[in-house]
Each structure stands twice: as structure tokens, then as C-alpha cells.
LOPA-668540 format. One line per 8 residues: number of its first residue (from 0); for each residue x, y, z of C-alpha. Coordinates in nm, 2 decimals, padded with zeros to 4 digits, always signed. Layout:
NUM	X/Y/Z ~ ...
This chain:
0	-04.43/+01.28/+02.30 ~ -04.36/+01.15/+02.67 ~ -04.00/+01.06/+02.81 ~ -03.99/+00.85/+03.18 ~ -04.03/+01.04/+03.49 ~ -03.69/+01.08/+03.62 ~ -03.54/+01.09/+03.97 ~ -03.27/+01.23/+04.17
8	-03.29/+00.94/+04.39 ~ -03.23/+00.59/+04.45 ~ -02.96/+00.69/+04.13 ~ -03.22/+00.75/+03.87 ~ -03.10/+01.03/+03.63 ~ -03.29/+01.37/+03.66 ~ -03.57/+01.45/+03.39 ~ -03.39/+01.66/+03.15
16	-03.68/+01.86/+03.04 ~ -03.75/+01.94/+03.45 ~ -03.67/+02.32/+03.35 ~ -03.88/+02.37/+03.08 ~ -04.18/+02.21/+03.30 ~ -04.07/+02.47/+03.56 ~ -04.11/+02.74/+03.30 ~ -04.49/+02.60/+03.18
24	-04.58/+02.59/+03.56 ~ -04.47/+02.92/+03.62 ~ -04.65/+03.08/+03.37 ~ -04.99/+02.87/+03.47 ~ -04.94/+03.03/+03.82 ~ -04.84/+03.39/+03.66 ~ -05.22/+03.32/+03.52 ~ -05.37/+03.22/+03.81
32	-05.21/+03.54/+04.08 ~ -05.30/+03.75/+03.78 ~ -05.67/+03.70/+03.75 ~ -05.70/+03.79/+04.11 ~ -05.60/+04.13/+04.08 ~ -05.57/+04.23/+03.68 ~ -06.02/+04.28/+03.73 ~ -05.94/+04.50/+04.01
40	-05.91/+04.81/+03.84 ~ -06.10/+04.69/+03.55 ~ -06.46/+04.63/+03.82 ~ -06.57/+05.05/+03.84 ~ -06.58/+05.02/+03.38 ~ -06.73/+04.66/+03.42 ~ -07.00/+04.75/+03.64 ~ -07.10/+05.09/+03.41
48	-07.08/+04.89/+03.11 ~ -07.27/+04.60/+03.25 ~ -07.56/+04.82/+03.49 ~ -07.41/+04.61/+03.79 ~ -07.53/+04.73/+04.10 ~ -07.33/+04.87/+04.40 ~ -07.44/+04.56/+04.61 ~ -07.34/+04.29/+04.34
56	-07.02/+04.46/+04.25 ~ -06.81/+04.23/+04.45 ~ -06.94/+03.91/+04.30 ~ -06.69/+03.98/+04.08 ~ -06.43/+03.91/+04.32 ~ -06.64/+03.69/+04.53 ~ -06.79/+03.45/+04.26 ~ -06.38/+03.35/+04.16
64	-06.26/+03.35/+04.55 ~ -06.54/+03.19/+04.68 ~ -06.51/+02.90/+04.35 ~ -06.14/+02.92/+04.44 ~ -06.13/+02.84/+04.83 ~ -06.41/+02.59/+04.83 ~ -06.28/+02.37/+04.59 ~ -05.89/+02.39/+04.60
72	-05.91/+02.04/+04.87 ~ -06.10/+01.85/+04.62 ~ -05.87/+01.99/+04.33 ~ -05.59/+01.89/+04.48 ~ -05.74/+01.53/+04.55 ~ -05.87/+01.51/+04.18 ~ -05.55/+01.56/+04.03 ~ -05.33/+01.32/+04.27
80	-05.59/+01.05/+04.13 ~ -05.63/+01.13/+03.80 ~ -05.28/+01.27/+03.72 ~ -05.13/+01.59/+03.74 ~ -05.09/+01.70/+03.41 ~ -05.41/+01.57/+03.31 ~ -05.55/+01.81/+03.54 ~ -05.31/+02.08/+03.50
88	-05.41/+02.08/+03.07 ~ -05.78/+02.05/+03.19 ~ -05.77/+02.35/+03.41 ~ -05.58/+02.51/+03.14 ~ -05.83/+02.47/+02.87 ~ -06.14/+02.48/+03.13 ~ -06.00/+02.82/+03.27 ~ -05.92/+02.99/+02.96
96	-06.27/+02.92/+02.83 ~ -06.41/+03.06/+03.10 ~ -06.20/+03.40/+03.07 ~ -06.32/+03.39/+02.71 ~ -06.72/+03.41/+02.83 ~ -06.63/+03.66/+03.08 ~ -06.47/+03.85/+02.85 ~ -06.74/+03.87/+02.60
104	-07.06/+03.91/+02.88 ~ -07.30/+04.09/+02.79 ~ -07.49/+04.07/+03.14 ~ -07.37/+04.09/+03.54 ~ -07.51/+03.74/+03.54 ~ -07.29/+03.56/+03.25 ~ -06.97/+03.72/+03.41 ~ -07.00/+03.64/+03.73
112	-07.10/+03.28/+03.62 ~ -06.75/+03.35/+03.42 ~ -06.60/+03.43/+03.71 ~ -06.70/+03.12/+03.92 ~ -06.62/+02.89/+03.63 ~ -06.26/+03.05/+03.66 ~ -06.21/+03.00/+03.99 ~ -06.36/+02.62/+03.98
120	-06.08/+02.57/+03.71 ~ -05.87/+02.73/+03.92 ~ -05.93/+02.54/+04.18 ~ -05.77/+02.20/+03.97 ~ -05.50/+02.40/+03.81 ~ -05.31/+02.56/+04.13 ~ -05.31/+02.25/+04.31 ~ -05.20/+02.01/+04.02
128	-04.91/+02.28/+03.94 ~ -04.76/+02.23/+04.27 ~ -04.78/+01.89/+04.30 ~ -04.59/+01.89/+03.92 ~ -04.35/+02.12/+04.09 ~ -04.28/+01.88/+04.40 ~ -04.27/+01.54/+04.20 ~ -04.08/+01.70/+03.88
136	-03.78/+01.87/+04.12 ~ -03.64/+01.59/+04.35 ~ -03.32/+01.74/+04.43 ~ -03.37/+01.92/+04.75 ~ -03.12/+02.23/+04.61 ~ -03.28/+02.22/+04.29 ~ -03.63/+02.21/+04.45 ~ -03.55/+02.46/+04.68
144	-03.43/+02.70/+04.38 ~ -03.80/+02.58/+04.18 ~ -04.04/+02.71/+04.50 ~ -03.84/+02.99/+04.55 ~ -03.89/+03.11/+04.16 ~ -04.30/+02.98/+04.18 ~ -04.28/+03.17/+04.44 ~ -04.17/+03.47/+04.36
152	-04.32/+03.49/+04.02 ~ -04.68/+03.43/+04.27 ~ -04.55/+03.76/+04.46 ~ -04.50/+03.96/+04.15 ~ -04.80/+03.90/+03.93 ~ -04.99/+04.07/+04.23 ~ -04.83/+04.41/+04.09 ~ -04.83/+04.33/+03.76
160	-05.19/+04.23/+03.74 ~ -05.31/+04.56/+03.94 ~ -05.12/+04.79/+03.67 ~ -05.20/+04.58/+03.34 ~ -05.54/+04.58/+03.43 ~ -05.56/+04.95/+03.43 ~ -05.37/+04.92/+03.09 ~ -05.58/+04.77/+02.93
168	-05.89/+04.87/+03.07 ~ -05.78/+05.24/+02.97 ~ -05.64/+05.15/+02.61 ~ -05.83/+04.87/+02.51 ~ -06.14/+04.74/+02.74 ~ -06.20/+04.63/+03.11 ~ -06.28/+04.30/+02.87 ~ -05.92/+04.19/+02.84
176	-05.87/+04.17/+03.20 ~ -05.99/+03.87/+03.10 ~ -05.93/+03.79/+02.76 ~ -05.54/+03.81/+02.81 ~ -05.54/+03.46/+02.98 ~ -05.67/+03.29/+02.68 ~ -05.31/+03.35/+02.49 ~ -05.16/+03.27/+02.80
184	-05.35/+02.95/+02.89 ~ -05.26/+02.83/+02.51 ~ -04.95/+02.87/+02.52 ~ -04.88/+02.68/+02.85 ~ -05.10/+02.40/+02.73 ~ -04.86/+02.39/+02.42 ~ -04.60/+02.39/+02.67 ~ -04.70/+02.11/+02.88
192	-04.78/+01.84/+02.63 ~ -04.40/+01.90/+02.52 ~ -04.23/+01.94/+02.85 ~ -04.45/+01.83/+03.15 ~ -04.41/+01.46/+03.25 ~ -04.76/+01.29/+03.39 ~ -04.77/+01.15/+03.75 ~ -05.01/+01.05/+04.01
200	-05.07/+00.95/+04.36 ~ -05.07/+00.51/+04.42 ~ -05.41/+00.36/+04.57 ~ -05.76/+00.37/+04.51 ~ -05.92/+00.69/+04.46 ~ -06.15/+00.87/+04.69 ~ -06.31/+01.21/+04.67 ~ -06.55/+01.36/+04.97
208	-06.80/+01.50/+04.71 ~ -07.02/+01.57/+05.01 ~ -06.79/+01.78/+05.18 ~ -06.70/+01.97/+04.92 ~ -07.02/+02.08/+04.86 ~ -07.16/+02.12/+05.17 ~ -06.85/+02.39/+05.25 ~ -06.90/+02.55/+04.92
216	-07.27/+02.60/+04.95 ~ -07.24/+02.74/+05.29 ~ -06.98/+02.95/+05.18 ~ -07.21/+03.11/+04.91 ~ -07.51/+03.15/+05.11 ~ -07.30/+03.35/+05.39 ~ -07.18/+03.55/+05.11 ~ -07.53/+03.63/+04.94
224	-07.67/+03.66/+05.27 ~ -07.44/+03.95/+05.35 ~ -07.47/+04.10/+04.97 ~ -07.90/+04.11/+05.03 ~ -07.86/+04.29/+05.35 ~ -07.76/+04.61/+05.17 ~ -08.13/+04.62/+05.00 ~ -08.30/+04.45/+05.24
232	-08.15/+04.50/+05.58 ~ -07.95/+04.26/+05.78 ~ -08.33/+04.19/+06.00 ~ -08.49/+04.09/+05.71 ~ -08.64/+03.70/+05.69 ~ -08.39/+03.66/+05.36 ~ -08.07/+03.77/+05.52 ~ -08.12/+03.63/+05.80
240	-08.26/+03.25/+05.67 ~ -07.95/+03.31/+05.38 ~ -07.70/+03.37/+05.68 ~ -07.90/+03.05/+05.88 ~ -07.86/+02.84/+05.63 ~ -07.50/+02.93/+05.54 ~ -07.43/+02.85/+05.93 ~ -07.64/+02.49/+05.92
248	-07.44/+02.42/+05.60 ~ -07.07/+02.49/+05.73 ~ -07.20/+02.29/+06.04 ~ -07.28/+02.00/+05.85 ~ -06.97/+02.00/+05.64 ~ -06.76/+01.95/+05.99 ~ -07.02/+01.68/+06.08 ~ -06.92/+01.52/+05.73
256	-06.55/+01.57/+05.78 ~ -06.61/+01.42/+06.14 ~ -06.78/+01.08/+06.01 ~ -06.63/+01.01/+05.67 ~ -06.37/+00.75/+05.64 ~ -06.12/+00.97/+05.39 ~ -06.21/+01.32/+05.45 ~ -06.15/+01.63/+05.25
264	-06.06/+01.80/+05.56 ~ -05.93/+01.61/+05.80 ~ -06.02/+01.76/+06.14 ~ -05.71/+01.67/+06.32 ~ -05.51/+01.97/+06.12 ~ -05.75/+02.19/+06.32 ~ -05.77/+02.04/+06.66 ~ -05.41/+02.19/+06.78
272	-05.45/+02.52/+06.92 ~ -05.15/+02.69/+06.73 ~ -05.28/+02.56/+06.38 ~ -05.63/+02.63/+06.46 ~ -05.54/+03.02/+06.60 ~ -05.35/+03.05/+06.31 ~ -05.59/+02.98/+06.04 ~ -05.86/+03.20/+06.17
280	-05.60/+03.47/+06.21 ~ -05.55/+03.39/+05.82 ~ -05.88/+03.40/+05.78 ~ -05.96/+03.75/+05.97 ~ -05.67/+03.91/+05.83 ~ -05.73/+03.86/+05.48 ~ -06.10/+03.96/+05.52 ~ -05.97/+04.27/+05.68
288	-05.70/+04.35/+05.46 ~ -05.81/+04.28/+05.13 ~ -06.12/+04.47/+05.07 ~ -05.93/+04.72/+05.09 ~ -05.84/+04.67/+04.71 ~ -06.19/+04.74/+04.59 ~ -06.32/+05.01/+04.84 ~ -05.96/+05.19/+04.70
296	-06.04/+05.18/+04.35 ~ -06.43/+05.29/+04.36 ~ -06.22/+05.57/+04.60 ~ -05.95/+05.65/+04.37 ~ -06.19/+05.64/+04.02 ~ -06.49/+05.74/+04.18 ~ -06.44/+06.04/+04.44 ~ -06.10/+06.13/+04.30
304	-06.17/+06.11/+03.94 ~ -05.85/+05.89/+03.87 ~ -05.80/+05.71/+03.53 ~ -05.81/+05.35/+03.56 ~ -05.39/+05.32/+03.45 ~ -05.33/+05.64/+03.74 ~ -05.51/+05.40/+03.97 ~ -05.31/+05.04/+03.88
312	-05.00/+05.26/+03.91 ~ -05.12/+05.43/+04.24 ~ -05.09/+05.07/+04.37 ~ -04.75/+05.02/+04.34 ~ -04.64/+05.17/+04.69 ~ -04.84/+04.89/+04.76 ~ -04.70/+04.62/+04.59 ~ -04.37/+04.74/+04.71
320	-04.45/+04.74/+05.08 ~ -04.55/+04.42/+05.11 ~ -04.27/+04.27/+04.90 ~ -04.04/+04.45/+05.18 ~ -04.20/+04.34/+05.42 ~ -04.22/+04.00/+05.33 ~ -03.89/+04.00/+05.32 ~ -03.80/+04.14/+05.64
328	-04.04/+03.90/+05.79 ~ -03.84/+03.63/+05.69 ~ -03.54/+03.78/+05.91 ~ -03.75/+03.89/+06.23 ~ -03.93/+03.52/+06.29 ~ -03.64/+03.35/+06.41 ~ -03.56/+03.62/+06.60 ~ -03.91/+03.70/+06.81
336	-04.12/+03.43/+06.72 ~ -04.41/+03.40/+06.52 ~ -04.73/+03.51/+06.75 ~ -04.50/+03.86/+06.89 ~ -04.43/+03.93/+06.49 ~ -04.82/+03.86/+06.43 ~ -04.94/+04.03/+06.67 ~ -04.72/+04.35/+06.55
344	-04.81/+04.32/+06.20 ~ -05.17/+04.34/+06.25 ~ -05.14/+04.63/+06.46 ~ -04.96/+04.79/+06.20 ~ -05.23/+04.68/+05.96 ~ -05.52/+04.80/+06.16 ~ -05.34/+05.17/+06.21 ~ -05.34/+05.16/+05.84
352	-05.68/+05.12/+05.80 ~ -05.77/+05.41/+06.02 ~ -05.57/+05.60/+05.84 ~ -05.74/+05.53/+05.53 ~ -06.06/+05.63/+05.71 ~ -05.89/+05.97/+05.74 ~ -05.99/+06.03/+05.32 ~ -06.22/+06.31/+05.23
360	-06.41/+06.45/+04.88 ~ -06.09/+06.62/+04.75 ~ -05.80/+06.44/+04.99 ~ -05.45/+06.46/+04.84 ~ -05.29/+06.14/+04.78 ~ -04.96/+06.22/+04.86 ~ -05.06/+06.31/+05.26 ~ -05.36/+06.07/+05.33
368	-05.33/+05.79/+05.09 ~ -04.97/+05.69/+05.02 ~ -04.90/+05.70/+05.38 ~ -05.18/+05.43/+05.45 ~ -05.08/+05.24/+05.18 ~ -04.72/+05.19/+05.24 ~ -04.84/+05.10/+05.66 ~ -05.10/+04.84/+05.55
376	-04.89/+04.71/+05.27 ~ -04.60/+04.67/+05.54 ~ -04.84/+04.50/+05.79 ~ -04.96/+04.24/+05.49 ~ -04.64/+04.15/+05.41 ~ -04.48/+04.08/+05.76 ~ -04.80/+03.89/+05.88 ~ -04.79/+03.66/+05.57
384	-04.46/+03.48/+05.64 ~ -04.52/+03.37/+06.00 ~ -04.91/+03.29/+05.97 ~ -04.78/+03.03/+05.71 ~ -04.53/+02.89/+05.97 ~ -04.78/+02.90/+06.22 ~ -04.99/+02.70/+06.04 ~ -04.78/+02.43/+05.95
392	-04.55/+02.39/+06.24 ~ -04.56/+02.07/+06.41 ~ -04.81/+01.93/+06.15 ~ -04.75/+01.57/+06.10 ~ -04.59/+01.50/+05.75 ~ -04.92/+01.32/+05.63 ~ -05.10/+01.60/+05.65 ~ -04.83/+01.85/+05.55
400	-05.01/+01.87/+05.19 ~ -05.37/+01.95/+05.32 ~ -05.28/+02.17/+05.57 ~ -05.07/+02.38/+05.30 ~ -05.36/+02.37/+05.08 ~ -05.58/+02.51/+05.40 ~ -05.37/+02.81/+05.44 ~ -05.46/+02.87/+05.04
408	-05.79/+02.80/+05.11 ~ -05.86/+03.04/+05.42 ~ -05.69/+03.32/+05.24 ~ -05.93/+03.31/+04.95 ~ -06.24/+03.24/+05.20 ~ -06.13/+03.58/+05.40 ~ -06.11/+03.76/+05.10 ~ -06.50/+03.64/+04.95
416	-06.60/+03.69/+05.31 ~ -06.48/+04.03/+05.39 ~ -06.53/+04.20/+05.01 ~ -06.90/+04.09/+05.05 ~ -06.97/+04.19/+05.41 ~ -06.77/+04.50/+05.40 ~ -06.86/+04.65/+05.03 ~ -07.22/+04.60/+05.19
424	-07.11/+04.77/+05.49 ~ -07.01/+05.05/+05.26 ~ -07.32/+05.04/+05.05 ~ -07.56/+05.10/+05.32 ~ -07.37/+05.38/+05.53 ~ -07.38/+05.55/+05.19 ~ -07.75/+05.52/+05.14 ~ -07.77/+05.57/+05.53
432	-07.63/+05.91/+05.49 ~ -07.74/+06.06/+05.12 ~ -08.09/+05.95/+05.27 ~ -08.01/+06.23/+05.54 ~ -07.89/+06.47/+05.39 ~ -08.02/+06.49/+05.03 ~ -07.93/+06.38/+04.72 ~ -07.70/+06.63/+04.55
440	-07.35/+06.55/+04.36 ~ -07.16/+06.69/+04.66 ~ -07.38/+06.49/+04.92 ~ -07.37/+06.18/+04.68 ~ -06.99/+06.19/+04.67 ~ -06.93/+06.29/+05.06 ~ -07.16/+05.98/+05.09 ~ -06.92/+05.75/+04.93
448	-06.62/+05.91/+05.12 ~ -06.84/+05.77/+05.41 ~ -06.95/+05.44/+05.32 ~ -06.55/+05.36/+05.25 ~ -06.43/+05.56/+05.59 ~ -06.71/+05.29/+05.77 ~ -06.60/+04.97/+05.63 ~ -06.25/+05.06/+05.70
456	-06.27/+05.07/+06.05 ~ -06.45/+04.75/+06.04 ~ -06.14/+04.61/+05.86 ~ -05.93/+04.76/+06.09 ~ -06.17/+04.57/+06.36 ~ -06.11/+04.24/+06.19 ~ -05.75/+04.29/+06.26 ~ -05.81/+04.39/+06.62
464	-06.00/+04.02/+06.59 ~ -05.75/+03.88/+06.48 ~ -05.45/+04.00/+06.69 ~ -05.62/+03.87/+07.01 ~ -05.67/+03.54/+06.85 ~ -05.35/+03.52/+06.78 ~ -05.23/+03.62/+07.13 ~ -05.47/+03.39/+07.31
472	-05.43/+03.08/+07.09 ~ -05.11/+03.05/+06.88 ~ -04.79/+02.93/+07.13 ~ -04.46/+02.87/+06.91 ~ -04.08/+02.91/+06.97 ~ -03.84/+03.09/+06.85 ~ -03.66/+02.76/+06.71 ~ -03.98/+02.60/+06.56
480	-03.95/+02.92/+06.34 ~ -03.62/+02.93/+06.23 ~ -03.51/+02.82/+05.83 ~ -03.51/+02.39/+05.88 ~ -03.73/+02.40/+06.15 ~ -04.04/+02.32/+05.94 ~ -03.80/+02.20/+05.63 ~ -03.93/+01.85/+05.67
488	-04.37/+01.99/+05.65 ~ -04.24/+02.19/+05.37 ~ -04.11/+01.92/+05.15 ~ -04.43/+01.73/+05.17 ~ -04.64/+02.08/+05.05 ~ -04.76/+01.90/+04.70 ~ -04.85/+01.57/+04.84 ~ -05.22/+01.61/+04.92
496	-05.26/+01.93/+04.74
């Protein structure tokens, strides 16, 4: 049963059931920001139960991310075109499948196929719930109050999904990490064939099928490239053609974007220096930040001996820091400008890092690893705000929606990059040193204390990257920052995506 699409404007009466779609959206989102850190805790009793190796462990991260970022352009193209709740219901039903076969693998292989199908649902799901969001809210108060509940469900779910996946993987199985979307994708499919009203974009369809592939496929080789260096060195003729090949692949993808007449990526939203500074900064800081989430939990359940419900709950000093800093983010951009609050924030980040590198065999959590949290945490949240200003300011209002989308995708490319390159990193300094000095529980355990002390000072690196990126390319004001001074990119953020 369908009722009109209703507007605010040109004295059309508002769609009365605009509240209940918000709900159904919401909850699709809930999904999607859960599944990205509910496996989390769940990967250490995944990999036992599945013989996963230490090398392949992040393709259970990077197989969804990687899924994720390379196809969120195209999904958001796909469901202008086709219609947004079409989509929405397919990446519903395609997504909770998916989490149904990961939940019942009974191999590495099937689950991180699982886990890629997830994130190629994903990738049609995010962007068509936005897009609902924009078109179904056309008040600007009322669409102002709708983002700010998306998101702040989307900051929420990071905390809940890092303490119910140690839930249930310590009272029922690291399987419902997955399982638990299937009730949750059925019920917001039920929910949108009663409350969510179809729409989609005018014109002829177009879709860079080309592009889209080529990035994705030089995404994955970069990624397997880096995961086959742990066994067979980064010299060898595989992970150096893999790494090759992922280079030629990306570099065909921007020859693509460069010639094609409707582009999925058009390269004019990277040509100015600010927006282009800004989403490699993205890009570094995720990859440097965000391993952090699986080297901590092999850390906390491996070396420490932590239940998998301690170590969701150890998180929350986490969660909290970068909610606050988020928050004072907000306050501080107007005030000293976007690339002086980056810049700060990934310091902060980096001396977080190295303070995590500080962790021994039998460290207390209290006096090593809560202070590094709450640092890094703080350093996340204030860089988030003002790398998402940065990135949009000054972007012309056609390509407000792609550009919004490429500060989703970046984030999710960081985080398949730097969980593959530094859990390898970590891998081989652990073999590195057990090889050298034997083979015994205490050697094999100081050896992992190792591997994770080495790729956190590479993250902290990436951040050092990053901040002098920032400082050499990203020029803003004070005002360009301010609430309303990017209220008119903002209000175009579901057109393209």
C-alpha cells in the first residue's frame, strides 16, 4: 500500500508517514554501523573455530570494507535510477542473506565471501537510505532534526556493536555477530513496504561499470598484495606483481574517470587542493587509526587472556572519547579553523599510538591501556568533524552528493588498506622475532606483544603522514567552517549518493 510523495514545498502537504520512514531508515543504518564493529570482538573465536590464519584474519574486516568503499559511488547511482526504496528493500534482503551464510560458514573461504557479499549490499543500502532521508524530510527544521538522529544513531551503534558482539560471542557464538541482522533486516523490510514512499532521480540512467570495477579490483589486489607479503615477503615476484597490478589498476580507473562522458568519480571534486589534502588525510587517518581495533583485541584476548564480553566492554573508554570529542570538535572549528584543529587531532592521535606501543606480556590496563585509549579515541573524534568540512567546503552543489559519498568511501578504503598492511606488519615482526629467539609460550607471547608494539608505531606514522598533508595542502577559513557556511553542500548530501 503506497500513498503520494508529499512535499513541504511549493504548498504540497508533508508525507504523513515521513516519521515512521525515518524510523525504518534508522534501523537499516543501526544494521549497517553495526556490522562494522559487532565481528570485532567476535574475529580471535572465528578464526579458532574456522583454522584462519594470522595473515587472512583481516579479510574479515577487509573483504566487507573493501566491498563497501568500492562500490558505495555506483550504489548510490543505482538507486537514484532505479528507485530508492527498491534498492533500499534489495539491500535489505541481499544483506541479510549474506549475514545468514556468514553466520553458518563452515570454512575461512565462505565467510569472507559472506563478508564481501555484505558489504556489496551494503554498498546499495547506505546510499539509498540517505537519499530516502533527503527526499522524504523537505522541511529544512525537520530535515535538520532527521540527519541529526541518523546521525547519531550511526555514532552509537559503533559502541553498541563492539560490546554485543562480545555478548554474544561469549553466551551464544561469534556466529550471531552475524546472524542478529537477519531479524533486523526483516523487520525493516516489513517496515518499508508500509512506511517508505518510492522515489528516483529524472533522466536517462547511466552507470560507469568500468570504473567501478577497475577501482575495486585495484583495491583488492593492493590488499592481497600486502596480506601475501607476510608468508612470502614483500620482495617476492607475487607481492610485488599483486601490489603492480593494484597500482596499474587504480591508474586506469582515473584514466576512465578522465575520459568517460558521466563518470563515477568525477575528477573535478579532487582537483582543488583543500578537497584533495583532505581526502587523503581521510584516507591516512583511518588507515592509521583503525587497525587499532583488531591489533587491540588479538592484545586484550590473546596476551591478556580477556573474555570476549571484558574485551567489548574494555572499549567503551573508547566509544566515549570520541563521542566527546566529536562533540567538542564541533565548537573548536569555528573558532581555529579546520587544518590548525586537524593538525592537533592527529598529533593527539599519533601520541596515542605510541603509547599503545608502551604494552607488555602482563601490562595493566588501567596504567598503559586506558590512557591510550581515551588519547586516540579523543584524537578520532575531533579529526572527524573538520576532515568532513574540509572536504566538502566550497564544493559546487552538483557535486555536493558525490563528494559526501567520497568522504564515506575513503574512510572505508583507509580502514581495508591499513588492517591489511599493518596486521601483516604485525604478523611478520612476530615470526621475525620467535624465529630469534625460540619458540617457547613466553617467547611466543612477548612475540605478539611485539608484532602489535611495531604496527602501532607505523599507525602512529600514518598520522604523522597525514598531519603534514594536511598542513601543506588543505587552506580554509575560520568562516568557511562555521554552522551555515557549508549549509547549502550539506543539503544536497543525498543527491548523487
Amino acid at each position: 500500500m503506497s500513498t503520494p510523495s508529499a512535499s513541504t514545498t511549493g504548498g504540497a502537504v508533508a508525507d504523513p508517514r515521513r516519521f515512521r520512514a525515518l524510523g525504518v531508515i534508522v534501523l537499516a543504518q543501526l544494521m549497517i554501523v553495526l556490522d562494522a564493529s559487532i565481528v570485532t570482538v567476535a574475529v580471535p573465536s572465528a578464526q579458532a573455530s574456522l583454522h584462519i590464519s594470522v595473515a587472512d584474519r583481516q579479510w574479515v574486516f577487509t573483504a566487507y570494507t573493501l566491498a563497501f568503499g568500492g562500490l558505495l559511488l555506483l550504489g548510490g547511482r543505482i538507486a537514484d535510477f532505479v528507485g530508492r526504496k527498491r534498492i533500499f528493500e534489495i539491500g535489505l534482503v541481499g544483506f541479510a542473506a549474506a549475514s545468514a551464510v556468514g553466520g553458518f560458514a563452515q570454512n575461512a573461504a565462505t565467510l569472507f565471501g559472506a563478508r564481501a557479499l555484505q558489504g556489496g549490499f551494503a554498498a546499495l543500502l547506505a546510499p539509498a537510505a540517505l537519499s530516502l532521508l533527503t527526499v522524504t524530510f523537505t522541511n529544512p527544521k525537520e530535515q535538520a532534526r532527521a540527519f541529526g538522529i541518523y546521525g547519531a544513531v550511526s555514532g552509537g551503534a559503533m559502541s553498541i556493536g563492539l560490546i554485543m558482539g562480545g555478548m554474544l560471542t561469549q553466551w551464544a557464538s561469534w556466529r550471531w555477530t552475524m546472524l542478529v541482522n537477519v531479524p533486523i533486516a526483516l523487520v525493516a523490510l516489513v517496515g518499508s513496504r508500509w512506511a517508505v514512499t518510492e522515489s528516483k532521480a529524472k533522466g536517462e540512467a547511466h552507470y560507469d561499470l568500468l570504473g567501478a570495477a577497475t577501482v575495486t579490483a585495484g583495491l583488492v589486489a593492493l590488499v592481497y598484495g600486502s596480506t601475501k607479503a607476510e608468508s612470502d615477503g614483500w620482495t617476492s615476484g607475487v607481492t610485488l606483481s599483486l601490489l603492480a597490478v593494484g597500482v596499474i589498476l587504480l591508474a586506469a580507473f582515473v584514466a576512465v574517470e578522465a575520459r568517460t562522458e558521466h563518470p563515477l568519480l568525477p575528477l573535478r571534486v579532487l582537483a582543488d587542493r583543500t578537497r584533495g589534502g583532505a581526502f587523503l588525510a581521510n584516507l591516512l587517518t583511518i588507515a592509521g587509526m583503525f587497525a587499532t581495533f583488531l591489533l587491540l583485541t588479538y592484545y586484550l584476548q590473546g596476551v591478556l587472556g580477556y573474555s570476549a564480553l571484558k574485551t567489548g566492554l574494555a572499549y567503551l573508554p573508547y566509544s566515549v572519547g570520541t563521542f566527546v570529542g566529536a562533540t567538542v570538535a564541533a565548537k573548536l572549528m569555528g573558532r581555529i579553523g579546520a587544518r590548525n584543529l586537524l593538525v592537533g587531532s592527529m598529533v593527539l592521535g599519533a601520541v596515542g599510538l605510541v603509547l599503545f606501543a608502551q604494552v607488555g606480556t602482563h601490562t595493566s590496563f588501567a596504567s598503559h591501556v586506558l590512557p591510550a585509549e581515551i588519547i586516540t579515541s579523543l584524537g578520532l573524534g575531533l579529526a572527524f568533524v573538520p576532515l568532513t568540512s574540509a572536504a566538502l567546503v566550497g564544493v559546487d552543489p552538483a557535486d555536493a552528493g558525490v563528494a559526501s559519498a567520497l568522504v564515506n568511501t575513503t574512510q572505508q578504503v583507509g580502514n581495508a588498506l591499513g588492517v591489511a598492511l599493518l596486521n601483516t606488519i604485525a604478523a611478520t615482526a612476530t615470526a621475525s622475532y620467535i624465529a630469534g629467539h625460540g619458540a617457547s609460550a613466553a617467547v611466543r607471547s612477548a612475540g605478539l606483544v611485539h608484532g602489535y608494539r611495531t604496527a602501532f608505531i607505523i599507525g602512529a606514522a600514518f598520522l604523522g603522514v597525514s598531519a603534514l598533508v594536511t598542513l601543506i595542502l588543505v587552506r580554509t577559513r575560520r568562516q568557511d567552517m562555521t554552522p551555515g557556511g557549508g549549509q547549502e553542500v550539506l543539503t544536497e548530501l543525498a543527491e548523487v549518493i
